[in-house]
N, C-alpha and C positions, 0 to 999 in steps of 0.2 A: 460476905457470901462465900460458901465455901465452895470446893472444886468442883464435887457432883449439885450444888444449887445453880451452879454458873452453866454449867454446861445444859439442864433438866432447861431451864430459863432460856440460852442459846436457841435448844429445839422447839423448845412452845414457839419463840417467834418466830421463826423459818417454818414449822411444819405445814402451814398453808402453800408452801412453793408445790406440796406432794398435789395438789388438785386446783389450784387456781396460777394465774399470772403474776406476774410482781413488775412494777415499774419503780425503778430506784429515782429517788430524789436526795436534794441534799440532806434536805431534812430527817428523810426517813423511807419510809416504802409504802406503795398502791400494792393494794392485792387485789385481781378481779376478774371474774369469770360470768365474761355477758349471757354465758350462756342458762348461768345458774343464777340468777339476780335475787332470787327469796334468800339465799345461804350469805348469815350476817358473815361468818368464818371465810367464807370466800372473796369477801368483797367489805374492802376494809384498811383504815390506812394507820400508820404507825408513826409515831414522830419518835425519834431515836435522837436527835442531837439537841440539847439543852442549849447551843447559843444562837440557835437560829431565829431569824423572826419569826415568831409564831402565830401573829397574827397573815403573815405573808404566807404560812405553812397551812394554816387552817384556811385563808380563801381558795388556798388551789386545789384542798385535799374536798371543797364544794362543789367548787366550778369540774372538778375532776370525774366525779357519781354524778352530780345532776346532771351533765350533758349526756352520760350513758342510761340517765332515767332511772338510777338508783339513788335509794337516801345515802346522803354521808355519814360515816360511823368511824368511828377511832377507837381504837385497842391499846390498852395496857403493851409499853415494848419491855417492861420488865426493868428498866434500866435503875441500878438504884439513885434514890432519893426524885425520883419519878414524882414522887409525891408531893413533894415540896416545889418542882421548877415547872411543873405542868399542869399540872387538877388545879392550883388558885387561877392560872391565867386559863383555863376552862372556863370555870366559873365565872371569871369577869369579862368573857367570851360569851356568857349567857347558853353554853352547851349542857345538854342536861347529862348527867351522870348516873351510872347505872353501877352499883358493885357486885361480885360474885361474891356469892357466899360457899361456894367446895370448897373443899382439901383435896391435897393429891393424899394416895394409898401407894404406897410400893411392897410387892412382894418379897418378903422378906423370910418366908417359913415352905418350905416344901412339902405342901399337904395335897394328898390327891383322896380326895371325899369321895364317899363311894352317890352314885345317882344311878336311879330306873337305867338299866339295862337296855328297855325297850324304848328309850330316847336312840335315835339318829342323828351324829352329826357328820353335817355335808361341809365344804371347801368350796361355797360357787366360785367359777373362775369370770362368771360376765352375768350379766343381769337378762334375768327371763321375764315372762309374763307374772309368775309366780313370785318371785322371787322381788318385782316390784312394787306387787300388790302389796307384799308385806311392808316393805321398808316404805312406802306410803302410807300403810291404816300406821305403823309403828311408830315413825320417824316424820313422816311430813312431807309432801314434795321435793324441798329442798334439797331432802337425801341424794335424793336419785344421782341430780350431777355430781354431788363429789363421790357417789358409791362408781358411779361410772368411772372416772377418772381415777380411783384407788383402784381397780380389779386391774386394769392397768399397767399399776405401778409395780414392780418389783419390791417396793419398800412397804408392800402392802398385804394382808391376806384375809379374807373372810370366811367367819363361822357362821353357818347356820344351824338349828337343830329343827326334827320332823319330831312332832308330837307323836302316839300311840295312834290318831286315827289318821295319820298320813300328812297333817296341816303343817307348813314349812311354817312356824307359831315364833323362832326367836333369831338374832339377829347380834352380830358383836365383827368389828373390824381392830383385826392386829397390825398395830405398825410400828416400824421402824426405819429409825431414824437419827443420826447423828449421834450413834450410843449408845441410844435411849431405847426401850419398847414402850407402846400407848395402846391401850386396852380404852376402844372408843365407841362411839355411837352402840351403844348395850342397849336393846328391849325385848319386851316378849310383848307378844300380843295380850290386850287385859282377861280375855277369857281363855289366857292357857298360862296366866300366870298359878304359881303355888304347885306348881308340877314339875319342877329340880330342873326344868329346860334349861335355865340361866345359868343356875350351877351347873352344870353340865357342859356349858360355852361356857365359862371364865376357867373352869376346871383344867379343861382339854388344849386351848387357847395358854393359857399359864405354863401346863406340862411342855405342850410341843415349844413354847419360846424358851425354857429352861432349857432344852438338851441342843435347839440351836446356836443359841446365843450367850455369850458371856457379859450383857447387859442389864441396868437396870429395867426392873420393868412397873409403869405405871398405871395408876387410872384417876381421875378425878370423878368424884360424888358426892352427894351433900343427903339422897333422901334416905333415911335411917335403915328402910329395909334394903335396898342394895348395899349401903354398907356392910350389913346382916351378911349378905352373899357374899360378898368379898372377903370377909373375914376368916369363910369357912374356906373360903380357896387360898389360904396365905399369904394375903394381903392385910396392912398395919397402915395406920396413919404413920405420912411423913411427913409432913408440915402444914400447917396453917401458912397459908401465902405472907413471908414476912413480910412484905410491901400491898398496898391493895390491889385487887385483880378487879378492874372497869372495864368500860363501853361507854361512849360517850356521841353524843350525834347531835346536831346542833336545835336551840330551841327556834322555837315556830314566832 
């Protein structure tokens, strides 16, 4: 693993502390936030130490979400050879396993595309009426708490764009973190998608973190046309996950 894989890896598992809770155990870390209980991202446990008992790590990481009336769920800590000392004793744990198929994109080219003129983009600092309706038809319920708890953060900042007939239509949160920038929760509404809104937010969002920050800066995507978008704003594939990226939660 090299210097910038260790460190991108480091922030992926910590950047849950920016909007949920962490209880450290020996094994590893609770992440959880009762208040947002749909957000798998916020509530969610980590096994980090390979010589622990993990059968004693997995009943407490149950008894830990059930008594709070969430499902138990486990995430990838990144650690290498993860693969080998953990996913077989999943499996004969009978946890069902779930892989991600993204890549991460790092900005690697300083292109600033030109987009409609007559796109608006906004900076909300807190969540309106407006402003949640979106990130619900967009994003889901779940959004809301961690959108709340990033406007927040100082390690955080939100793009919005206003379509031509006034509709606040797309939606993208920049963070930073440990180094690192993450270009995250990205949509547009489906009926204002193909209207440069999105280019327009990763565009604007890209420039303004370039002249801040002397960090890398990422995003992860898998579906073909947001990559499309990304490409044009100077973003390049940077790795395929050399270890696999899971979820796992135990079977019924």
């Amino acid at each position: 693993m090299t210097p910038e894989e260790r460190r991108l890896t480091e922030a992926l598992l910590y950047l849950p502390t920016l909007y949920s809770s962490v209880t450290w155990r020996p094994y590893g870390l609770l992440f959880c936030d009762t208040q947002n209980p749909a957000s798998m991202d916020a509530n969610h446990a980590v096994i980090l130490d390979p010589s622990a008992d993990l059968n004693a790590a997995l009943d407490d990481i149950v008894r830990y979400y059930r008594v709070r009336c969430m499902p138990p769920l486990l995430y990838s800590g990144y650690r290498p050879e993860e693969a080998k000392w953990l996913l077989p004793h999943l499996r004969s744990a009978h946890w069902r396993l779930k892989y991600v198929t993204a890549s991460f994109y790092r900005r690697t080219k300083n292109i600033l595309p030109q987009y409609n003129s007559g796109i608006c983009i906004e900076h909300p600092a807190f969540l309106t009426a407006e402003s949640a309706a979106l990130l619900t038809e967009g994003g889901g319920e779940w959004t809301l708490g961690i959108t709340e708890r990033l406007l927040r953060s100082p390690n955080a900042k939100a793009y919005a764009a206003r379509a031509q007939d006034g509709r606040l239509a797309a939606w993208l949160m920049l963070l930073v973190f440990r180094g690192c920038g993450f270009v995250q929760d990205v949509f547009t509404l489906p009926a204002y998608r193909h209207q440069g809104l999105c280019t327009a937010l990763i565009s604007r969002a890209a420039e303004e973190f370039a002249r801040e920050w002397n960090y890398p800066l990422y995003l992860c995507a898998e579906n073909p046309d947001a990559v499309r978008i990304y490409e044009r704003a100077g973003f390049t594939l940077y790795r395929v996950l050399s270890q696999p990226d899971w979820w796992a939660a135990p079977g019924e």
